[in-house]
LUMVO-741107 format. One record per residue (C-alpha): residue number from 1; residue in three letters; x, y, z negated; chain. Coordinates in Angstrom, 3 decimals. Example, Ala and Ser with C-alpha at 12.3 -4.5 7.8 and 13.67 -1.06 7.14 Angstrom:
<segu k="1" r="ALA" px="12.300" py="-4.500" pz="-7.800" c="A"/>
<segu k="2" r="SER" px="13.670" py="-1.060" pz="-7.140" c="A"/>
//
This chain:
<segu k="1" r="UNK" px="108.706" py="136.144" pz="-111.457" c="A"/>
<segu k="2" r="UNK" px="106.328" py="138.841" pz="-111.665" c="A"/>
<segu k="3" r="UNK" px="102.840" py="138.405" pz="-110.081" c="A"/>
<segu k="4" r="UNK" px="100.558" py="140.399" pz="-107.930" c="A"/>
<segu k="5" r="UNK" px="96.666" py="140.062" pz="-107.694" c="A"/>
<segu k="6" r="UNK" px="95.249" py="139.340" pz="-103.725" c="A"/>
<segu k="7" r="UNK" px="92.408" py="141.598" pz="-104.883" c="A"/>
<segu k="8" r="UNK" px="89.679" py="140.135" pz="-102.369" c="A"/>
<segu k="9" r="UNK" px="89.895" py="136.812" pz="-103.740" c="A"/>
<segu k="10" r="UNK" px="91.164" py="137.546" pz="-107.280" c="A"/>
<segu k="11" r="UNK" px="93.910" py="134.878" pz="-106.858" c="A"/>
<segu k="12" r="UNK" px="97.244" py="135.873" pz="-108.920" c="A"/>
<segu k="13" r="UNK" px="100.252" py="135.135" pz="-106.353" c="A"/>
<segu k="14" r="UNK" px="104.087" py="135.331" pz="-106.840" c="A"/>
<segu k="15" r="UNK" px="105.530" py="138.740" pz="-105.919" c="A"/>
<segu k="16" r="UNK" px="107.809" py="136.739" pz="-103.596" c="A"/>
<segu k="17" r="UNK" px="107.428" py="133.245" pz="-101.016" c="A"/>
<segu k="18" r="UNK" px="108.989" py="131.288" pz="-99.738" c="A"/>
<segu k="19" r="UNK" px="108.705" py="131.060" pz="-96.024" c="A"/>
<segu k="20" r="UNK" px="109.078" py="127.522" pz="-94.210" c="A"/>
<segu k="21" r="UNK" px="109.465" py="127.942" pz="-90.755" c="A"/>
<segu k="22" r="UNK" px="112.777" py="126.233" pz="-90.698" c="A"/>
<segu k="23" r="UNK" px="113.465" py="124.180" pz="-94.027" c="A"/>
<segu k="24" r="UNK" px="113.403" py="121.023" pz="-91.316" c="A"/>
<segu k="25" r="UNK" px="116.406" py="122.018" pz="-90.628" c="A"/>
<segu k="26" r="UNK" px="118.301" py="120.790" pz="-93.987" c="A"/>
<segu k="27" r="UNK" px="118.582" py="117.514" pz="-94.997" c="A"/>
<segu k="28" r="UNK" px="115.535" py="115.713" pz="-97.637" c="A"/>
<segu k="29" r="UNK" px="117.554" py="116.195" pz="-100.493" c="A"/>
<segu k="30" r="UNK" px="118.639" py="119.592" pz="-99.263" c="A"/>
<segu k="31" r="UNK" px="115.138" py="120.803" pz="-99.105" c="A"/>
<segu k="32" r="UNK" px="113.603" py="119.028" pz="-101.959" c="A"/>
<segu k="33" r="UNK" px="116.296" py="121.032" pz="-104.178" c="A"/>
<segu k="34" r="UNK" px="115.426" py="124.276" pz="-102.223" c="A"/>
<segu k="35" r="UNK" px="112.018" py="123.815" pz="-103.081" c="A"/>
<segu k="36" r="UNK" px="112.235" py="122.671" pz="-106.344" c="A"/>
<segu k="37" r="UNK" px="114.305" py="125.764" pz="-107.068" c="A"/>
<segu k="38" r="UNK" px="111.560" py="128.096" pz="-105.772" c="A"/>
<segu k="39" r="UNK" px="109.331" py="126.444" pz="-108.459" c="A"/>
<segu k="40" r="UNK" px="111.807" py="126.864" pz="-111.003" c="A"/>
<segu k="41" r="UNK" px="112.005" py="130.709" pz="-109.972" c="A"/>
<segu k="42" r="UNK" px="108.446" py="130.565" pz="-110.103" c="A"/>
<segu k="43" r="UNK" px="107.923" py="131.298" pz="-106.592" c="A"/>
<segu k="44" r="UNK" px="104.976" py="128.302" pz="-106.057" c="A"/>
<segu k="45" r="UNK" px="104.051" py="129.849" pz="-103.010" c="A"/>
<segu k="46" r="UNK" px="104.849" py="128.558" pz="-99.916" c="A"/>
<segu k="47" r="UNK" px="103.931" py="129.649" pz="-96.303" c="A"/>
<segu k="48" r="UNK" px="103.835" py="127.376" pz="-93.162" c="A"/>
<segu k="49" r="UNK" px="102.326" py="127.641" pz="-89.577" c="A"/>
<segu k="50" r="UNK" px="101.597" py="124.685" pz="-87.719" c="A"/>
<segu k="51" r="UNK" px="104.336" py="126.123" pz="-85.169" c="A"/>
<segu k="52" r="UNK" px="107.181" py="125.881" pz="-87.463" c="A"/>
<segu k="53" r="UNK" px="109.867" py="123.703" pz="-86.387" c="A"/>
<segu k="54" r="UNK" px="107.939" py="122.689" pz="-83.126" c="A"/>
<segu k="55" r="UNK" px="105.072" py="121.512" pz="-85.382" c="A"/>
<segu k="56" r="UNK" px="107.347" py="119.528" pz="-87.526" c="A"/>
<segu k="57" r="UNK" px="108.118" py="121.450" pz="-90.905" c="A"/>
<segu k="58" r="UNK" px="104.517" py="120.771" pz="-92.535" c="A"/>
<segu k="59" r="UNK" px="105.509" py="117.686" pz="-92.378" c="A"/>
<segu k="60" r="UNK" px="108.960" py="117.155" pz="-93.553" c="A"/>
<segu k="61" r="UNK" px="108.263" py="119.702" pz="-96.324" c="A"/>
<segu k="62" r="UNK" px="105.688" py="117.140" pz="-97.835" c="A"/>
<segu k="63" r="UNK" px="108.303" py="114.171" pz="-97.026" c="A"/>
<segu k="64" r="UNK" px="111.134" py="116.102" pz="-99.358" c="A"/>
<segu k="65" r="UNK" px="109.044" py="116.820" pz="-101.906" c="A"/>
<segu k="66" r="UNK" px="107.197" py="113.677" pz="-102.131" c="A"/>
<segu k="67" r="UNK" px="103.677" py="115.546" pz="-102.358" c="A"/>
<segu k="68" r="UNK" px="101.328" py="113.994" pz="-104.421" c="A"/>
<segu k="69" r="UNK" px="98.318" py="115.419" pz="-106.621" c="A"/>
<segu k="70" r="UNK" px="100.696" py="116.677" pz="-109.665" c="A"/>
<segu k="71" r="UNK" px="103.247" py="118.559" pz="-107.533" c="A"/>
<segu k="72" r="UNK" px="100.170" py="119.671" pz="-105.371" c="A"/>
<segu k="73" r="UNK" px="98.482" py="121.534" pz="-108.102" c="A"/>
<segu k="74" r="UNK" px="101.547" py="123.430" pz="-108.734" c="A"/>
<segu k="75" r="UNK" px="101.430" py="125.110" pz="-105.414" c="A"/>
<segu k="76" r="UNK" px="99.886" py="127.436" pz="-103.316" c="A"/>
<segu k="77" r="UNK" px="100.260" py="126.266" pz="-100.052" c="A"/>
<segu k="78" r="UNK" px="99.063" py="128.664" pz="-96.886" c="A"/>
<segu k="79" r="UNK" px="99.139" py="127.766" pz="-93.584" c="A"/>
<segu k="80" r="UNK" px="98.709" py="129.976" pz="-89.718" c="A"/>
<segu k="81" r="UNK" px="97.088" py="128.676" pz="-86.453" c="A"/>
<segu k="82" r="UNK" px="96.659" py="130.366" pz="-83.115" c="A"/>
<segu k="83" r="UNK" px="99.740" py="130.138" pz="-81.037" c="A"/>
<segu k="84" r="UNK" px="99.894" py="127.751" pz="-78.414" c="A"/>
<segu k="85" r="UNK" px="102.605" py="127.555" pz="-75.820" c="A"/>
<segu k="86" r="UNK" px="101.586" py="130.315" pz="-73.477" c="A"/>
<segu k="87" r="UNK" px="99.022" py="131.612" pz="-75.265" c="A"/>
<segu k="88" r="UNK" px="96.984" py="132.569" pz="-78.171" c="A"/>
<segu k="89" r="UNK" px="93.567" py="130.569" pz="-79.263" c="A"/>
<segu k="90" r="UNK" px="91.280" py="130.977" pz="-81.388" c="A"/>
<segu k="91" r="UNK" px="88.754" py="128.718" pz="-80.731" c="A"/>
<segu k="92" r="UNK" px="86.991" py="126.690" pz="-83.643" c="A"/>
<segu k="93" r="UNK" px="87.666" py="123.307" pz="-81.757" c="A"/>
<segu k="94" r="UNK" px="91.312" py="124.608" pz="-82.092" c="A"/>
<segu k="95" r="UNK" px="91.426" py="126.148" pz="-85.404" c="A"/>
<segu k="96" r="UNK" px="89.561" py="123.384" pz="-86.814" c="A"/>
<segu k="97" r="UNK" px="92.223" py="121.162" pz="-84.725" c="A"/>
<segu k="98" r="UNK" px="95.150" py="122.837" pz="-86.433" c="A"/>
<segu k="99" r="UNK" px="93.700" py="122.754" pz="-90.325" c="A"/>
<segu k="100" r="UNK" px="93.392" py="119.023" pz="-90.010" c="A"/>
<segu k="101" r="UNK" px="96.829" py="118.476" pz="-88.798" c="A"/>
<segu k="102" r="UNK" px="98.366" py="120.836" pz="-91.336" c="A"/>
<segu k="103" r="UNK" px="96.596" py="119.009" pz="-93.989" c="A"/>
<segu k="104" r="UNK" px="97.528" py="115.504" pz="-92.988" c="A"/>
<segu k="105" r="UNK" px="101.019" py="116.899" pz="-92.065" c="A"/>
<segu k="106" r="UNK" px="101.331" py="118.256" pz="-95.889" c="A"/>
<segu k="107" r="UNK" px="99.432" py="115.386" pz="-97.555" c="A"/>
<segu k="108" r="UNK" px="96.864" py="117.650" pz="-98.724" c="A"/>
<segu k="109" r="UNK" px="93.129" py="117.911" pz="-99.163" c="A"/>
<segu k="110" r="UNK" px="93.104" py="122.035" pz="-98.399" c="A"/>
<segu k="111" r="UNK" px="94.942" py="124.875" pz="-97.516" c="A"/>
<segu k="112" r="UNK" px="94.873" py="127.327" pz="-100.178" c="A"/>
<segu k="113" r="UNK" px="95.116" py="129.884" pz="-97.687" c="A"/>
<segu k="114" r="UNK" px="94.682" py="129.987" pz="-94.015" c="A"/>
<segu k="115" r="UNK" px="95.934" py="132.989" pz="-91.591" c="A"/>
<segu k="116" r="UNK" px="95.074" py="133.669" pz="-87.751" c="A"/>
<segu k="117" r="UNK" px="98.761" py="133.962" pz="-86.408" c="A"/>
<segu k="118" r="UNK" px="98.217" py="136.353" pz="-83.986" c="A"/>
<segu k="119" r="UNK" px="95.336" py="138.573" pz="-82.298" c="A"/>
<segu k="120" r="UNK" px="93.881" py="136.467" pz="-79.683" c="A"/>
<segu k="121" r="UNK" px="92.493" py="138.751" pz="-77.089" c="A"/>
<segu k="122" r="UNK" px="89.705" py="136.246" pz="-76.285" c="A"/>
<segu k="123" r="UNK" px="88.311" py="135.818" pz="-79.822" c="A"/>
<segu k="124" r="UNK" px="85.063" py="135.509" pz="-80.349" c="A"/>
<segu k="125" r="UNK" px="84.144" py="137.168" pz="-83.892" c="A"/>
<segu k="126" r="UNK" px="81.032" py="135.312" pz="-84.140" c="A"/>
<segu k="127" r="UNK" px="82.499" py="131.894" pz="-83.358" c="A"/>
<segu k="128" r="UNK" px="85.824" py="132.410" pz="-85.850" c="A"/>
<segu k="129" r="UNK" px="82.386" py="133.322" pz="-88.970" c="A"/>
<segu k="130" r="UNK" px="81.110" py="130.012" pz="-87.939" c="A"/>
<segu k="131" r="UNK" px="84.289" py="128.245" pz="-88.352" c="A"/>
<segu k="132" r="UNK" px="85.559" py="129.716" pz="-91.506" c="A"/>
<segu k="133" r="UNK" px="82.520" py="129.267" pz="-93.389" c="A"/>
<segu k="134" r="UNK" px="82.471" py="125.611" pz="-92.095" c="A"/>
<segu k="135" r="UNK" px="86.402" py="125.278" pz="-93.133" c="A"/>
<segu k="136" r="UNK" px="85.297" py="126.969" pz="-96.940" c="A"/>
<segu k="137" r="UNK" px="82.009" py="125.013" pz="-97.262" c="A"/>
<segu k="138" r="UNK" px="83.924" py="120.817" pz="-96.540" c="A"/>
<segu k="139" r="UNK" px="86.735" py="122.870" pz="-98.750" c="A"/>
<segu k="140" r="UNK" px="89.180" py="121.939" pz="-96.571" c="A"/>
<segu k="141" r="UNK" px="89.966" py="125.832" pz="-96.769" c="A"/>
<segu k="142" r="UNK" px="89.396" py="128.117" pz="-100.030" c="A"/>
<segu k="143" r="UNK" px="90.848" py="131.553" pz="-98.557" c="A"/>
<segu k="144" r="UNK" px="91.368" py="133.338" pz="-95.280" c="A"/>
<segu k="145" r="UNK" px="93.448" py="135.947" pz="-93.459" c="A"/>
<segu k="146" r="UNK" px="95.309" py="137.112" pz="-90.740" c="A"/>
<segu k="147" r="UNK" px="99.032" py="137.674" pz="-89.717" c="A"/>
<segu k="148" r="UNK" px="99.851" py="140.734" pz="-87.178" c="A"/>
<segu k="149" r="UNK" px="96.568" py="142.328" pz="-86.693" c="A"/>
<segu k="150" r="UNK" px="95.775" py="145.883" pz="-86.884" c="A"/>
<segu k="151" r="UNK" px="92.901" py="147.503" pz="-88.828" c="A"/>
<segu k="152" r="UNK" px="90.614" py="147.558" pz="-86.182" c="A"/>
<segu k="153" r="UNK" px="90.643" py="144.084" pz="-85.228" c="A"/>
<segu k="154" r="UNK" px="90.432" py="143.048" pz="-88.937" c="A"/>
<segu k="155" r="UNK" px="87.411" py="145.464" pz="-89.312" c="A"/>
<segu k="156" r="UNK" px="85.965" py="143.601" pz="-85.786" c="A"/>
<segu k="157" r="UNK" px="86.396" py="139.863" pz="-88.021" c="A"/>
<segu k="158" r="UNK" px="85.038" py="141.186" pz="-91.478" c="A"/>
<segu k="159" r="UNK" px="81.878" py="142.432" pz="-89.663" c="A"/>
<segu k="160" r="UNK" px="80.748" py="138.887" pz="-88.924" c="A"/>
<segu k="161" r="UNK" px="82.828" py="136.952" pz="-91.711" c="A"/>
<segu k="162" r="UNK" px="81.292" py="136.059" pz="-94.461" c="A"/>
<segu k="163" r="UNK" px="85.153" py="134.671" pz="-95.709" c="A"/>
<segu k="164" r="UNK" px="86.291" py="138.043" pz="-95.796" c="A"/>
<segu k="165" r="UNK" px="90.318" py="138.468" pz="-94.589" c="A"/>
<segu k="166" r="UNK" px="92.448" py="138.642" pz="-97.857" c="A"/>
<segu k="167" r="UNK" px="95.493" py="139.437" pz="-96.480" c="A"/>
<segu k="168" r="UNK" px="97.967" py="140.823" pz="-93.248" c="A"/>
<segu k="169" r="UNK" px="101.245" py="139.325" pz="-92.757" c="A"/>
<segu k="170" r="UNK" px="103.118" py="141.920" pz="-91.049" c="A"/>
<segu k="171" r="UNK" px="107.294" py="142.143" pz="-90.454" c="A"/>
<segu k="172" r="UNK" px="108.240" py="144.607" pz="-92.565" c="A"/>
<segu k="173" r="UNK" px="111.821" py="145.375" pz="-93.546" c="A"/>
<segu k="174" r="UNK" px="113.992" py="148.738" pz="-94.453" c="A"/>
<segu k="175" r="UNK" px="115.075" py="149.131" pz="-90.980" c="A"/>
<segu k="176" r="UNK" px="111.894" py="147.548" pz="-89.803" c="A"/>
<segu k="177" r="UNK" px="108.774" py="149.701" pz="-91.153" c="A"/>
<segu k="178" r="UNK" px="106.503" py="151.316" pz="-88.619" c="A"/>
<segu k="179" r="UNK" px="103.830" py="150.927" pz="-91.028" c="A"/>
<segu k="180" r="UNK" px="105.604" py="153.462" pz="-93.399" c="A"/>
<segu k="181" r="UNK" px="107.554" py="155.305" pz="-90.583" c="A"/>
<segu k="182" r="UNK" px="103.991" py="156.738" pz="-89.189" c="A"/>
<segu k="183" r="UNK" px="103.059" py="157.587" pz="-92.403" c="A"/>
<segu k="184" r="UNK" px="105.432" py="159.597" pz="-93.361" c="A"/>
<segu k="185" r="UNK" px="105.849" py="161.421" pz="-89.846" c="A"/>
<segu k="186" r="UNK" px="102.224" py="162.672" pz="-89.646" c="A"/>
<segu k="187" r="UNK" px="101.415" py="165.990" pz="-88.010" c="A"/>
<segu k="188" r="UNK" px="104.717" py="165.669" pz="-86.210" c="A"/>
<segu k="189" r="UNK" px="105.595" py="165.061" pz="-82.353" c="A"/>
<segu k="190" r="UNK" px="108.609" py="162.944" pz="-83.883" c="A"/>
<segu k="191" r="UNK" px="108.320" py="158.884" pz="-81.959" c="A"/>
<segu k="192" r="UNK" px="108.438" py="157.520" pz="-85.585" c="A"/>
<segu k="193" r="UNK" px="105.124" py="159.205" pz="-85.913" c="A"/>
<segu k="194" r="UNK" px="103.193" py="157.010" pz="-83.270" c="A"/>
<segu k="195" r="UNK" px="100.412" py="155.566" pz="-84.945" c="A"/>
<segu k="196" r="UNK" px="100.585" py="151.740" pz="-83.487" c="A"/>
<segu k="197" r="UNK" px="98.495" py="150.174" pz="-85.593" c="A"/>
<segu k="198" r="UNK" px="95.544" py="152.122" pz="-86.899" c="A"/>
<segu k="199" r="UNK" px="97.489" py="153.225" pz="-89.922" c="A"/>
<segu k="200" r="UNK" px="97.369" py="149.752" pz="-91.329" c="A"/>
<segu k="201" r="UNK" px="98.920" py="150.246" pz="-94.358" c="A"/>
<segu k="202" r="UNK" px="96.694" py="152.113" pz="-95.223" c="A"/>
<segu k="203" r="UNK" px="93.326" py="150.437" pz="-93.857" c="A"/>
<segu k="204" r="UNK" px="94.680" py="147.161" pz="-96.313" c="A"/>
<segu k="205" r="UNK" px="95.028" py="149.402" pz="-99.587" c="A"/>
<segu k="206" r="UNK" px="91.602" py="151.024" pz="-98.798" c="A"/>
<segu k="207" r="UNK" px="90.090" py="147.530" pz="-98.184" c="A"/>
<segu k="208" r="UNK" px="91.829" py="145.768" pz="-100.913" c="A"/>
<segu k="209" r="UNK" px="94.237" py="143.715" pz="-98.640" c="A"/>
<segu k="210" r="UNK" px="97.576" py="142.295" pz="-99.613" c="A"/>
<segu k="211" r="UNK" px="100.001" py="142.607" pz="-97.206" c="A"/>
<segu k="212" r="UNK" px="102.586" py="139.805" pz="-96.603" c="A"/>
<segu k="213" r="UNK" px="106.240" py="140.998" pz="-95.246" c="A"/>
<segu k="214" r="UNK" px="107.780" py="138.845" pz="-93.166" c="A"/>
<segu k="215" r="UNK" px="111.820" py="139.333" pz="-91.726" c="A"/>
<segu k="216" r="UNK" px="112.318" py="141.383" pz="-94.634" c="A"/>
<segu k="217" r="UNK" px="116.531" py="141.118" pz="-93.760" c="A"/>
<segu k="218" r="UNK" px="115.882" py="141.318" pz="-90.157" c="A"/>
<segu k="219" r="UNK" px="116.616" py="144.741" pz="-87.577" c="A"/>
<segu k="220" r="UNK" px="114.499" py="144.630" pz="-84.526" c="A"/>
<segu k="221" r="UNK" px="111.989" py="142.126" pz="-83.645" c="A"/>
<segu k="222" r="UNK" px="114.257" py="139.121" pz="-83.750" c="A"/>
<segu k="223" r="UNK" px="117.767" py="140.767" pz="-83.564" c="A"/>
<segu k="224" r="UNK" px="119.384" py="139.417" pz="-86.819" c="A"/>
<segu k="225" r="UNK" px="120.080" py="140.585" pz="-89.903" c="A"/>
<segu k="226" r="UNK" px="120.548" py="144.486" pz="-91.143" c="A"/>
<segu k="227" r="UNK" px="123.158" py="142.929" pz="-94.311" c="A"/>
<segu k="228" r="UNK" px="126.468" py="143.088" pz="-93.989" c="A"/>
<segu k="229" r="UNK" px="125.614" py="144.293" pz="-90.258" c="A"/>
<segu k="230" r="UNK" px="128.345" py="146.819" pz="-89.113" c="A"/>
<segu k="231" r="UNK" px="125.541" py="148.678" pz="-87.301" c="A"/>
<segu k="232" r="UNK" px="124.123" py="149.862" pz="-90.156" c="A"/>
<segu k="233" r="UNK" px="127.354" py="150.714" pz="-91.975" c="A"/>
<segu k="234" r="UNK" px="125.347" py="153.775" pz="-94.476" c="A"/>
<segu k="235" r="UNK" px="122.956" py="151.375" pz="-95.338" c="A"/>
<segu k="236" r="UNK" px="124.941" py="148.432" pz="-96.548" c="A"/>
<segu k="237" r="UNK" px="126.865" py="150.804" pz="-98.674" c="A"/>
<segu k="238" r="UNK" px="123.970" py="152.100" pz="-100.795" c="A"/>
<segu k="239" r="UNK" px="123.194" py="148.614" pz="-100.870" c="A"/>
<segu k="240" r="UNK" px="126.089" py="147.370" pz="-102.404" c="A"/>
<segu k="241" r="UNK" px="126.832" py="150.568" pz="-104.384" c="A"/>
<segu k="242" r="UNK" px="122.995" py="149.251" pz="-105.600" c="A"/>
<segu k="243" r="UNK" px="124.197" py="145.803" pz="-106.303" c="A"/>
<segu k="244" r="UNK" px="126.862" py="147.176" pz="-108.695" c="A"/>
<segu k="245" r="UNK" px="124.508" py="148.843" pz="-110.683" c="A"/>
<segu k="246" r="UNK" px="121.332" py="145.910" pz="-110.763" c="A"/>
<segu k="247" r="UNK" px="123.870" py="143.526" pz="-110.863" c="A"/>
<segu k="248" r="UNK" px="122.253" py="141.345" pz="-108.341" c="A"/>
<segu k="249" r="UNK" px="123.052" py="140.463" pz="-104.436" c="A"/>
<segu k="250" r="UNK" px="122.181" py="142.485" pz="-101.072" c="A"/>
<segu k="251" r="UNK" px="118.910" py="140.444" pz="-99.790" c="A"/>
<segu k="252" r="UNK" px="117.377" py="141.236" pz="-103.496" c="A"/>
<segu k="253" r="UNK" px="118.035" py="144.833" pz="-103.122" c="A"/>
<segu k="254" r="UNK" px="116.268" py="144.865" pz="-99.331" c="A"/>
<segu k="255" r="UNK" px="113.848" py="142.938" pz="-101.519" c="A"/>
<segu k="256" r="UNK" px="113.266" py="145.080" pz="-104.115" c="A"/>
<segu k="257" r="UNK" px="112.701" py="147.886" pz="-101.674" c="A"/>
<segu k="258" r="UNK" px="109.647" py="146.385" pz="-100.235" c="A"/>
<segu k="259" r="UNK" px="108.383" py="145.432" pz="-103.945" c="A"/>
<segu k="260" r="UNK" px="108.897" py="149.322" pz="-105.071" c="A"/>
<segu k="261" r="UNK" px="106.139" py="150.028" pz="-102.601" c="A"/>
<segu k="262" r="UNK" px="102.886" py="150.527" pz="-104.652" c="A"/>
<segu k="263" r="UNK" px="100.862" py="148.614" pz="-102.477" c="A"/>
<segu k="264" r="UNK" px="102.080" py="145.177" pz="-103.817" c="A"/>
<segu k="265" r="UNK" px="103.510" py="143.766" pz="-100.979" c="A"/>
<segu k="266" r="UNK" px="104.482" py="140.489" pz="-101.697" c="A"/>
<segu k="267" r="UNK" px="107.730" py="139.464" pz="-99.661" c="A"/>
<segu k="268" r="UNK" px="108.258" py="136.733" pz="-97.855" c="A"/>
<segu k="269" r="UNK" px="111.639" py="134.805" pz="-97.972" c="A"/>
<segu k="270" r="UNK" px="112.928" py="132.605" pz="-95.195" c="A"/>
<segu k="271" r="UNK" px="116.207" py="131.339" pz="-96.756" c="A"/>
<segu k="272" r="UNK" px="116.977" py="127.736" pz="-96.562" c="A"/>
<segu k="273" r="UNK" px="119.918" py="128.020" pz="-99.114" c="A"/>
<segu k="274" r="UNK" px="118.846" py="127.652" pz="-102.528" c="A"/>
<segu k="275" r="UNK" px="121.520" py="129.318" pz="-104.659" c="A"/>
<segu k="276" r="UNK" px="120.567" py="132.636" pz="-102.262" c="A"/>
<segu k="277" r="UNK" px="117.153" py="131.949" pz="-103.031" c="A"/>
<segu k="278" r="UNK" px="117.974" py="132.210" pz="-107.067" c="A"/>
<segu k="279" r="UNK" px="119.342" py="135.358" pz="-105.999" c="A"/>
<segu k="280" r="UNK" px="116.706" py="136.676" pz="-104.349" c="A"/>
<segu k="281" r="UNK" px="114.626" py="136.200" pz="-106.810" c="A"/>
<segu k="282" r="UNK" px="116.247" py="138.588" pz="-109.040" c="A"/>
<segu k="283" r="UNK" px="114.706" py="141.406" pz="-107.275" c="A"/>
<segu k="284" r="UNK" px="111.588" py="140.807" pz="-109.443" c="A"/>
<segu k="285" r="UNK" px="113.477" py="141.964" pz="-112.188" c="A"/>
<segu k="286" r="UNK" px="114.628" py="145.856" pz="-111.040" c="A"/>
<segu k="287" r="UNK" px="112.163" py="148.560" pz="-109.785" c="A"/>
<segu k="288" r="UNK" px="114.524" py="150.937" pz="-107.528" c="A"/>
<segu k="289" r="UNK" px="113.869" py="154.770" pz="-108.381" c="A"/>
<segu k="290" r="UNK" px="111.841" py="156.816" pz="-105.809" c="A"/>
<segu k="291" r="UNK" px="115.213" py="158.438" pz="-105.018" c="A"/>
<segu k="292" r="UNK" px="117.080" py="154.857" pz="-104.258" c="A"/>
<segu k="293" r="UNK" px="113.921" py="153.845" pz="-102.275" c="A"/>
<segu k="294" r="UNK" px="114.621" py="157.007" pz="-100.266" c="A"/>
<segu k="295" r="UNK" px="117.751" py="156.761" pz="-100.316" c="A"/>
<segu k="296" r="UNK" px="117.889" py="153.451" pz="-98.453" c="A"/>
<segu k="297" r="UNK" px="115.499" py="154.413" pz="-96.425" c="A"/>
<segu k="298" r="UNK" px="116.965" py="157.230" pz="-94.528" c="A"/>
<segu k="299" r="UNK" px="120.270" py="155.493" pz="-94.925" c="A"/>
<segu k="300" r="UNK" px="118.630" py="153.211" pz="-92.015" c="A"/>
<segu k="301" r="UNK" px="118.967" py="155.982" pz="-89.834" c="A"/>
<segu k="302" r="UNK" px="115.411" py="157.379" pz="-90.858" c="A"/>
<segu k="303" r="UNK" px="114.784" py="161.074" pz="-90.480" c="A"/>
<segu k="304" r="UNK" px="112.298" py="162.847" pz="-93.203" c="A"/>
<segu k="305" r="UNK" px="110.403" py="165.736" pz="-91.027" c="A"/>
//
């Protein structure tokens, strides 16, 4: 598995994650195999929100794998707080609310990393300086970010944090990628051209950044999956006719497109099936020419100007 450096912390990460919003949805020994198979692949990364499976899947992540202090040191475990039913908070009596439960919930004395879900429209920058650099100082917390935020709101947070915001989870898939649709439609009156989020893509190489992809399968917002997805009949053929020649399966060529980017995206993977996860994998092992990367790109129904 290669690796890619979070520049504003200097941590060296896995290239791919492994995303646990719904392993509580296998069996123990179902997840303690999928998890001990990311390991194996060398993915030791593993992201969680205190929302995942209604506030359960900290917790029965730690149960399968039987966390203690040796398997704990092989991971980097990050966590997200903010969303609350019917709103977005982020207080520090509730952020500070939510680390403590994610640590008890994954028998852990810190978060590796710790991400703001989503832009809450009543944050207070000052307060959220306060509580990181309590959450870093009782090292309950060693590195902080954000999930769905655009540039200026993570510019409005790094002008009063100390803990400055290492990275932006943000969905990004072939079918799914505003953040590379605007860029390549500027100076044009074409919709793919609306700028959305302050040219974030951008704003995060610029500020050394690492962007996190999340739904990197998925069309839409939460519409399902582009593979093997008869609406996008173009694009699953140059996927597969790219799967005969890497010799791997479908989810590590959409995979592998998101990797080509030069901005060292690292991907990450919601699968609860291990043997799919050993393929995915694999897609840390090709780099897709600039004319396949195209290729699938406007094979998504994407229109160079």
């Amino acid at each position: 598995m290669k690796k890619i450096l979070i520049k504003e912390i200097n941590l060296e990460v896995p290239e791919i994650a492994l995303g646990c919003m719904r392993i509580n949805r296998l069996s123990q020994s179902d997840a303690q195999r999928l998890i001990q198979t990311a390991l194996d692949e060398g993915i030791n990364f593993f992201d969680h929100a205190d929302i995942y499976g209604a506030g359960e899947a900290e917790k029965f992540f730690s149960q399968a794998i039987e966390m203690n202090s040796s398997i704990r040191e092989k991971m980097i475990l990050q966590s997200k707080c903010c969303i609350k039913k019917g709103l977005y908070e982020a207080s520090k009596e509730h952020i500070i609310y939510s680390v403590d439960n994610s640590l008890k919930n994954l028998q852990t004395d810190y978060l590796d990393i710790l991400l703001l879900h989503r832009p809450d429209a009543l944050i207070e920058p000052e307060e959220v300086a306060e509580t990181f650099d309590e959450l870093k100082k009782s090292g309950k917390v060693k590195y902080f970010g954000v999930s769905n935020f655009n540039a200026y709101q993570i510019q409005l947070l790094n002008q009063y944090c100390s803990q400055k915001m290492a990275i932006n989870q943000l969905q990004l898939s072939i079918p799914e990628c505003k953040i590379i649709d605007s860029g390549l439609n500027v100076n044009t009156s074409f919709d793919a051209g609306i700028n959305r989020d302050g040219s974030i893509l951008d704003y995060c190489r610029l500020n050394n950044i690492t962007i996190q992809a999340w739904s990197p399968f998925q069309k839409g917002f939460i519409s399902g999956t582009f593979l093997d997805n008869p609406e996008y009949g173009l694009l699953n053929s140059v996927i597969y006719e790219l799967t005969q020649k890497y010799s791997v399966s479908n989810s590590a060529i959409a995979v592998a497109w998101i990797l080509r980017h030069p901005a060292k995206i690292q991907t990450i993977v919601g699968t609860t099936n291990f043997e799919r996860l050993q393929n995915i994998a694999k897609a840390s092992q090709i780099t897709l020419t600039r004319e396949e990367w195209y290729r699938l790109y406007t094979a998504a129904g994407k229109h160079l100007p």
